[in-house]
C-alpha positions, -999 to +999 in steps of 0.1 A: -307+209+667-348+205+674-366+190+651-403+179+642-397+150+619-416+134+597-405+094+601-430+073+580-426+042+556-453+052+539-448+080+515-483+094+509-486+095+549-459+116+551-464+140+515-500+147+535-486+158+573-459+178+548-483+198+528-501+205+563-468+218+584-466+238+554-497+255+555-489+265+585-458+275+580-464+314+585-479+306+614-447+286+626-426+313+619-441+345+626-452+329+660-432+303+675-399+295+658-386+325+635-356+306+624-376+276+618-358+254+585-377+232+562-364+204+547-395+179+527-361+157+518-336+146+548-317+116+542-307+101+579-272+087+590-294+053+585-302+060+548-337+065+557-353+096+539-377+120+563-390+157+565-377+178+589-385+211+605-357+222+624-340+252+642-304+249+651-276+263+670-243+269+658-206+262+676-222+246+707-225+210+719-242+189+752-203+174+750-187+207+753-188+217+792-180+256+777-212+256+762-233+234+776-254+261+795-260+278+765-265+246+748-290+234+775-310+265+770-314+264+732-324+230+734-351+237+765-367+265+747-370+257+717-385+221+724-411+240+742-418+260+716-424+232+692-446+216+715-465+244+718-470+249+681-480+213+681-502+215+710-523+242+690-523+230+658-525+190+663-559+190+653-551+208+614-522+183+614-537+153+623-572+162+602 
C-alpha cells in the first residue's frame, strides 16, 4: 500500500486538508493515480483515527522474495506519483 495520510490531533485541521484532497479528487484520478481509494475514516492498528488516500496491491509483499520485484515497482511508482500530485497541488492543499 501508498498512502497520503491525513495524521492530525486536531479534527478541524484534518476535516479542512479532507475537503481539499477532495476537490481535487478528479484531478487525482483522472491524472495521477486511477485506482486511487478514499477513506475520510481509517482507524490505525494504534486506535488512532486518520484519512487516507491509498492505492494498493494485491497478493504481493516486500517479505515475499517471489514478488518482491513486482512489489518494489508498485511501491516506487506509485510514491512518485503521489509526490507528484503533491508537488503540483501543495499550494490548494496547504491554502
Amino acid at each position: 500500500m501508498v498512502s497520503m495520510d491525513i495524521e492530525t490531533s486536531d479534527m478541524e485541521q484534518r476535516v479542512q486538508l479532507w475537503e481539499k484532497l477532495i476537490s481535487l479528487k478528479s484531478i487525482l484520478v483522472d491524472e495521477y493515480l486511477s485506482e486511487a481509494q478514499f477513506n475520510d475514516s481509517f482507524l490505525l492498528d494504534n486506535h488512532k483515527e486518520i484519512s487516507r488516500v491509498y492505492v494498493q496491491k494485491e497478493d504481493v509483499s516486500i517479505h515475499n522474495k517471489n514478488t518482491w520485484r513486482e512489489t518494489m515497482e508498485f511501491l516506487n511508482h506509485n510514491m512518485n506519483l503521489f509526490e507528484d500530485f503533491f508537488r503540483e497541488y501543495q499550494d490548494v492543499i496547504h491554502s
